[in-house]
N, C-alpha and C positions, 0 to 999 in steps of 0.2 A: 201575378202574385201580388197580393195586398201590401203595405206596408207593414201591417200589424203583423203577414205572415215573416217579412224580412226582420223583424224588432225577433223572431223565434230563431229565423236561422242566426243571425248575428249574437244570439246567446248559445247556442252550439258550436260556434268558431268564435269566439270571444277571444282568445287569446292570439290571434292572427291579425285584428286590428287593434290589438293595444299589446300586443310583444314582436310584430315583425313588422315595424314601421321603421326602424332607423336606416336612418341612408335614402332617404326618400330625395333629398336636396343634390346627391351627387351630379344630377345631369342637368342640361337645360343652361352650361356658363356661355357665361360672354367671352370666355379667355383670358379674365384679369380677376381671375378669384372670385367674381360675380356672379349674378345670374340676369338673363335676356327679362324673364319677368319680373325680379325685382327694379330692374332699371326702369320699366313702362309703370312699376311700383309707383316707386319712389317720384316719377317725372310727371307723370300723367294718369295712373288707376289708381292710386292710393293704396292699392293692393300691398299687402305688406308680406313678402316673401320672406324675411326672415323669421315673421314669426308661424308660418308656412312650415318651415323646413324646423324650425326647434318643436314644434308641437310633436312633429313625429319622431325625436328624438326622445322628447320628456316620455310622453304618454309610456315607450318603450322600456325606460326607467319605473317608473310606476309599476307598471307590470311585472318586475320583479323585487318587488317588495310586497304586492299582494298574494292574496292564495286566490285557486283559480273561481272559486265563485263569488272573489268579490270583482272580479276583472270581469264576469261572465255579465253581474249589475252594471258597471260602467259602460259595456258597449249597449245594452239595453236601453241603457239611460238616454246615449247620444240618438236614438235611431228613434226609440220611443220618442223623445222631444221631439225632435225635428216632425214625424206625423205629425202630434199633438198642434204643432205649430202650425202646418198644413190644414189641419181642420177647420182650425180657429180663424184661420181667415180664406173662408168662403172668396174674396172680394177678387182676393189674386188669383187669376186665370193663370194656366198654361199657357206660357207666351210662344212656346218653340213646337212645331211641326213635330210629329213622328220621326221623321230624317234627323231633325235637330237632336231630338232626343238620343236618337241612337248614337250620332256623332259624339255627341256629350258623354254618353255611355262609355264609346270605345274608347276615348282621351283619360277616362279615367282607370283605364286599366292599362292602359300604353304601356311602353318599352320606358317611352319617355315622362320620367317623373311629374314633368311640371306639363305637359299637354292638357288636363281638364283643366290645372289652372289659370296656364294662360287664354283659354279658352270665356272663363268667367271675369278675367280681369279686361278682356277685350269688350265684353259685354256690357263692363260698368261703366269704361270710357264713353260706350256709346248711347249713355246716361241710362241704363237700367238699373232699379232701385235695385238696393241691397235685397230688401226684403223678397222682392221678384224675382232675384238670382236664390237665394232658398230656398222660398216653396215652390215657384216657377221653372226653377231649373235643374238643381240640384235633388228636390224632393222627387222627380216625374222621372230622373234618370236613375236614383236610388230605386224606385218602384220598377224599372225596365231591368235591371241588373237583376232583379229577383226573378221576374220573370224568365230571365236568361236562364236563369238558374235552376229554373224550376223546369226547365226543358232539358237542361243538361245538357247548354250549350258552350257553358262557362263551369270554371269550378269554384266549389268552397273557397276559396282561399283567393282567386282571382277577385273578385264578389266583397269581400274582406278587405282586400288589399285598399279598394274603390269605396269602401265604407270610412276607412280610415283616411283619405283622400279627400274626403265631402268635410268631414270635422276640421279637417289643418287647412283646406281652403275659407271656411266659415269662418276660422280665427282670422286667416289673414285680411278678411273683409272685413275686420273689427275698427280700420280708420275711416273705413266712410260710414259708419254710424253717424248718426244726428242723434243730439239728445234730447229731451220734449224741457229738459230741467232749466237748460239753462249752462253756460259754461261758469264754470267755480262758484256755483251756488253749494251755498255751506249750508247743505241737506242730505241724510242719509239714512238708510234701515240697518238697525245695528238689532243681530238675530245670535240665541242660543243653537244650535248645532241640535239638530234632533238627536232624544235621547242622551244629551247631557244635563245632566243633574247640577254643574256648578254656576249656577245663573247669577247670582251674589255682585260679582265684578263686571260682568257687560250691564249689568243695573245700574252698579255706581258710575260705570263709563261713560253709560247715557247722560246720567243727570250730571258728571262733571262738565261733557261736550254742551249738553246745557246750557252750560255757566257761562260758558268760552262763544255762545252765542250762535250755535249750530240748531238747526231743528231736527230732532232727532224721533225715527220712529222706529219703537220698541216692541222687538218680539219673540216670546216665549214659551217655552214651553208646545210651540208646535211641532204636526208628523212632517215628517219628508214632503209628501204630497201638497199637504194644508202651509205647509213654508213654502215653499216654489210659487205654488198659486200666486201669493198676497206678494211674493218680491217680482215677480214677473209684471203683476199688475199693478206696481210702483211706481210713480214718476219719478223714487230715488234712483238715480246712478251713482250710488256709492254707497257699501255696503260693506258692513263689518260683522264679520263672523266668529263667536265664540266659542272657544272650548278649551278643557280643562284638563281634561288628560289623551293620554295616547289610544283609549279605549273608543275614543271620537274621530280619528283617524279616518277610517273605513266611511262612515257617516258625514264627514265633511268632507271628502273627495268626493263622492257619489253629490253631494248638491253644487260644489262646484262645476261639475260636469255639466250637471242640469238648465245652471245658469248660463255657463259658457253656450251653450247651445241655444237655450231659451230667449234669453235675454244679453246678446253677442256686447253691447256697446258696454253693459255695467263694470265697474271697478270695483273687486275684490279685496278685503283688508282683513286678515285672520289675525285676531287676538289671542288675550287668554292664555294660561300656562301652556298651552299646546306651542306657542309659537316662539317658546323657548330655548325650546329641543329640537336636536338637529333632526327635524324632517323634511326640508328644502320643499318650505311652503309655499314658499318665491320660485316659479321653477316648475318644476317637475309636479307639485298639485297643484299649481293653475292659479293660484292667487297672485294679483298685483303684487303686494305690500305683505308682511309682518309686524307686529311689535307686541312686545313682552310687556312694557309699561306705558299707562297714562301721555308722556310729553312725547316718547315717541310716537303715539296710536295718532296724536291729535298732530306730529308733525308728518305723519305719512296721509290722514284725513286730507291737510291741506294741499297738501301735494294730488291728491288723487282727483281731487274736487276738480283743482286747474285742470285736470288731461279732461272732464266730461266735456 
C-alpha cells in the first residue's frame, strides 16, 4: 500500500489518531516518576520525551474542540507531509533491511508505549540524521503498516494508533534539529493565516520589527498550499502567524500541523486578536509563543530567535 493510499485510510479513521492518543506516556518509567527514554533523552539522544508524551495528550484535546472533518484534514495533513517530504528528497535511501522495517513496525504498535521510540532514539545515538530517521525510517514503516493493513493483518485502529506515534516521535526529535540560520539570528517570516482578511496589523508588525532591527519577510494573502511551500523553503526559523478572529481557528491549526511535520526545527509565534482569547495557542495548537501586542510579540521573537 502506497503512502498516498495510507494519507485515505488515515482520513477514514481520523479520529483515532488525534482523539485516542492520551496516556501514551504511562509505560516505559524508570520507577522515579520518569521515563527510561527520556533519561537516554535528556543524557545522550536528545530525544525529548516529554514532549513525546504531551503531544499525545494535546493533539487529544484538540480533537475535541474540533468537529470531525476538521480532525479528518489534520490527520491528512500529518501523513500527507511527511510523503511529501519523502518525495522531495530522492537523496535519502532506505537505510533499514525489510526485518528492520518490520521491527520498527511492530515497536510501533507494541503493548509498550515508548518501544518505536526508543527504538529511533537509539538510532540517533548512533549518529543517524534526523532527517534519515523520517523518511528513512519512520516513512518505509508508515508505508509497511499500510500494507498490513491492506492485508488485514492489523486493524484500523492498531495502524492509527502507529500513525499518531510517528508524529509525537517527530516532535520529540525537534532538539536535534540544526538550523541553516544561525542561533538568535534576528530573522523571521511573519505570514497572514490563509483566508484571513485582517492583514492591517501583521503589516504594521513587520515594519515596527523593522525598526527594532529584525529582517523580516512578509506574506500575504497566500493559500494553504502556496504558504507551506515558501515557509518550508525558508531559511527563517522563526515564524509568526496572524490572525484576527476565531473564524481562522480551523485554518491555523491545520498550517501548524503542516509545519510541525514539514519543517520539525521552526519556531511558532501566533499573533493577532486571535491570540487574545482563550484558545491555548501555547499547548494544545502547537505554537511556541502567543502575544496580543507589539512589546510582547517582539519579547517572545527574541526569546524564540535564542532557542533556533
Amino acid at each position: 500500500m502506497s503512502l498516498s493510499c495510507f494519507i485515505l485510510f488515515c482520513v477514514r479513521s481520523c479520529r483515532l489518531i488525534w482523539g485516542g492518543v492520551v496516556g501514551f506516556g504511562e509505560s516505559g518509567t524508570n520507577g522515579k516518576g520518569g521515563r527510561n527514554v527520556e533519561d537516554a533523552g535528556r543524557q545522550r539522544l536528545r530525544f525529548d520525551s516529554g514532549v513525546y508524551d504531551q503531544a499525545h495528550a494535546e493533539v487529544g484535546m484538540i480533537s475535541e474542540r474540533l468537529p470531525r472533518a476538521a480532525v479528518a484534514d489534520l490527520a491528512q495533513e500529518v501523513v500527507a507531509r511527511l510523503a511529501a517530504r519523502a518525495r522531495a528528497r530522492p537523496d535519502i535511501q532506505v537505510r533499514l533491511s525489510d526485518d528492520d522495517i518490520d521491527a520498527l513496525s511492530h515497536a510501533l504498535i507494541a503493548d509498550d508505549k515508548d518501544a518505536g521510540a526508543r527504538m529511533i532514539a537509539t538510532a540517533l545515538d548512533q549518529g543517524v540524521p534526523v532527517e534519515t530517521l523520517y523518511l528513512g525510517h519512520l516513512a518505509p514503516a508508515a508505508q509497511r503498516l499500510g500494507e498490513w493493513w491492506e492485508k488485514d493483518d492489523v486493524s484500523y485502529s492498531v495502524v492509527m494508533l502507529a500513525a499518531a506515534r510517528i508524529y509525537a516521535i517527530m516532535l520529540g526529535l525537534r532538539r536535534s534539529m540544526t538550523t541553516p540560520y544561525g542561533a538568535g539570528k534576528r530573522a523571521a517570516v511573519f505570514a497572514s493565516v490563509p483566508g484571513d482578511t485582517h492583514t492591517l496589523g501583521v503589516i504594521m508588525a513587520s515594519d515596527l520589527l523593522r525598526n527594532k532591527g529584525w529582517d523580516i519577510d512578509l506574506k500575504v494573502g497566500r493559500t494553504h498550499e502556496a504558504l507551506v511551500e515558501e515557509l518550508v523553503h525558508s531559511d527563517r526559523m522563526v515564524i509568526g502567524l496572524s490572525a484576527g478572529s476565531k473564524r481562522s481557528f480551523l485554518p491555523l491549526i491545520r498550517l501548524i500541523v503542516a509545519l510541525r511535520v514539514s519543517k520539525p526545527g521552526v519556531r511558532i509565534m501566533v499573533s493577532g486578536q486571535i491570540a487574545a482569547m482563550d484558545l491555548d495557542l501555547v499547548g494544545a495548537a502547537g505554537a511556541d509563543a502567543s502575544a496580543a501586542g507589539f512589546d510582547d510579540a517582539l519579547s517572545e521573537m527574541e526569546r524564540l530567535a535564542a532557542l533556533t
